[in-house]
C-alpha positions as CSV (number, residue, x, y, z in Angstrom):
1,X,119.4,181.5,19.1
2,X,117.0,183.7,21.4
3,X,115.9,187.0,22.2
4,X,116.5,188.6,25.7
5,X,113.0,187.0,26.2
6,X,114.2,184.0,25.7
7,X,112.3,183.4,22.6
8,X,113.8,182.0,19.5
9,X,114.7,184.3,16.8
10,X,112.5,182.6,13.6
11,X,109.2,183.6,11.8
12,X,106.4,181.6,13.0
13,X,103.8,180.0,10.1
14,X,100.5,179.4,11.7
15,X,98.6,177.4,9.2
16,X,95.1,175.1,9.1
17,X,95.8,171.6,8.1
18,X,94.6,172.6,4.6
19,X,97.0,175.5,4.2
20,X,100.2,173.0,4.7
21,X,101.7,173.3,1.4
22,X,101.3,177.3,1.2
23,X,103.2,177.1,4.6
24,X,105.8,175.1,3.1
25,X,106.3,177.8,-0.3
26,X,106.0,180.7,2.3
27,X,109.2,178.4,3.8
28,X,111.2,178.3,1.1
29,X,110.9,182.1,0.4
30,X,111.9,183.0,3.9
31,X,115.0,179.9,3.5
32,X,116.0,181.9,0.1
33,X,116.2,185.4,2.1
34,X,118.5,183.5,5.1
35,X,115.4,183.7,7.3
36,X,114.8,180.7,9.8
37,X,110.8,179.9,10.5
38,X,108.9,177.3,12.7
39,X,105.1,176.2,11.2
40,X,102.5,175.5,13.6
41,X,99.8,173.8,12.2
42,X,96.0,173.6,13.8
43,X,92.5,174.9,13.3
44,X,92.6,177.1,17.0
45,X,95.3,179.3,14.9
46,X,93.3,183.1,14.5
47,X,94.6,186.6,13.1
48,X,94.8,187.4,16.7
49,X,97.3,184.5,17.3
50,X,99.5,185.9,14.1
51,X,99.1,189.3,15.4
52,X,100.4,188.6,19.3
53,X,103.1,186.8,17.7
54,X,104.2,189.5,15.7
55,X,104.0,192.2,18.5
56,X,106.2,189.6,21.1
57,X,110.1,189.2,21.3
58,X,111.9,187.5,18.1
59,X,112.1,189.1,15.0
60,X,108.8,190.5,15.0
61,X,106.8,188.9,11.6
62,X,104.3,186.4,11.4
63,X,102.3,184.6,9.0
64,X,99.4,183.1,9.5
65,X,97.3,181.0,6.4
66,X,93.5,180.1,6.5
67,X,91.0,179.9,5.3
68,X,92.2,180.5,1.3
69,X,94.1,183.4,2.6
70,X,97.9,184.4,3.5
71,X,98.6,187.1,6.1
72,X,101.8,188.4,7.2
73,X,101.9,190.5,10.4
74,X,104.4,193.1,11.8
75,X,105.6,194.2,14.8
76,X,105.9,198.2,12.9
77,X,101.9,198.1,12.4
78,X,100.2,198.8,15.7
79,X,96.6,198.3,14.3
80,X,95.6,194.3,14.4
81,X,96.0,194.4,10.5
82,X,97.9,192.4,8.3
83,X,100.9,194.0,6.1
84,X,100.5,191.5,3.2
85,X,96.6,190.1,2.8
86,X,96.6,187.9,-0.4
87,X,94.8,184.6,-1.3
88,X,96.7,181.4,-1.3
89,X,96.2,180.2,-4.2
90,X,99.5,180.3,-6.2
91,X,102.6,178.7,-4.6
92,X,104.7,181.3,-5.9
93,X,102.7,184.4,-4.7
94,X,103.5,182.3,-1.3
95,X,106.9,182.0,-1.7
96,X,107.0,185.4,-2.3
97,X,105.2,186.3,0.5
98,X,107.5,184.2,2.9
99,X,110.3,186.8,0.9
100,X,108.9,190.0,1.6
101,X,108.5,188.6,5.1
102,X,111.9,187.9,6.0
103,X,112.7,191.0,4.0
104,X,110.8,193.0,6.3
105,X,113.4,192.2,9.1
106,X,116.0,192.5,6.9
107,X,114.8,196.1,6.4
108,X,115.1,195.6,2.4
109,X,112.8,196.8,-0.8
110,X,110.4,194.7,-1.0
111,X,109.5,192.3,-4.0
112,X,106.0,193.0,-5.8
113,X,103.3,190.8,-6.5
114,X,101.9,192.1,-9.3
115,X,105.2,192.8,-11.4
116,X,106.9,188.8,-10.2
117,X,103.1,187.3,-12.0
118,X,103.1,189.4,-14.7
119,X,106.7,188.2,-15.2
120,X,105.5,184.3,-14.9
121,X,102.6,185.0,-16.8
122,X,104.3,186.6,-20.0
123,X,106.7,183.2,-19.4
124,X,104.5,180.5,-19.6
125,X,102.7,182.1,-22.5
126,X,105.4,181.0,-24.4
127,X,105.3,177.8,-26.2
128,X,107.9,175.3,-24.6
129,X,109.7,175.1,-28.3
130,X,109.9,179.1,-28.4
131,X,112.9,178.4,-26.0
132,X,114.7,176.1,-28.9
133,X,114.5,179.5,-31.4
C-alpha cells in the first residue's frame, strides 16, 4: 500500500541499537490501534531524520528513540519539534506512545500518560493476594 509518492503508508521507528525493545512496545501500540510501522535501527538516526519523515508522503508520524528518549513527530507541527517528548524508560509509556501515534492519524482523543501510570501504579500497589478477596 503507497501514497501518490509512492511511499508506503506505515509509521517509521527510527531507533539506536540500544532503544530496540522501546521500538518494539511503541510497535505493539501502533499494532493495537490497526497502524502498520517499519523500525529502522542505526546510530546515523537524528531528530532531523524523524522530523523529514514526518513532513514527507505516508501517513505523516514518526518516531524516533535515542538516546533514553522517545519522540514522536507530525506532519501538523511545522516547527522541528516533537509532539510527544518522553523518556524511554517504561515499556508501557512506549506502547502508549506508539498509540497516541497511530491515533494521531486516525484523528482520535488521545490517551494520557499521566492518568494510564497512575492507573498501573495504584494496580501494582496491590498485593497479588488482594485479587483472591
Amino acid at each position: 500500500m503507497g501514497d501518490k509518492s509512492g511511499k508506503t503508508l506505515q509509521i517509521e521507528i527510527f531507533c539506536s541499537p540500544e532503544g530496540e525493545a522501546f521500538a518494539r512496545a511503541v510497535g505493539y501500540g501502533l499494532e493495537e490501534e490497526g497502524l502498520p510501522y517499519q523500525v529502522e535501527t542505526g546510530e546515523e538516526y537524528s531528530p532531523e531524520t524523524a522530523y523529514e519523515s514526518s513532513q514527507q508522503g505516508g501517513l505523516g508520524v514518526s518516531v524516533l528513540i535515542k538516546e533514553g528518549w522517545i519522540s514522536v513527530y507530525t506532519r501538523q507541527l511545522k516547527e522541528k519539534r516533537p509532539l510527544f517528548y518522553e523518556p524511554a524508560a517504561d515499556p508501557d509509556i512506549a506502547k502508549l506512545l506508539g498509540k497516541n501515534a497511530a491515533r494521531i492519524v486516525k484523528n482520535k482523543p488521545f490517551l494520557e500518560i499521566d492518568s494510564e501510570m497512575e492507573n498501573r501504579k495504584d494496580q501494582s500497589l496491590a498485593p497479588k493476594w488482594a485479587a483472591q478477596l
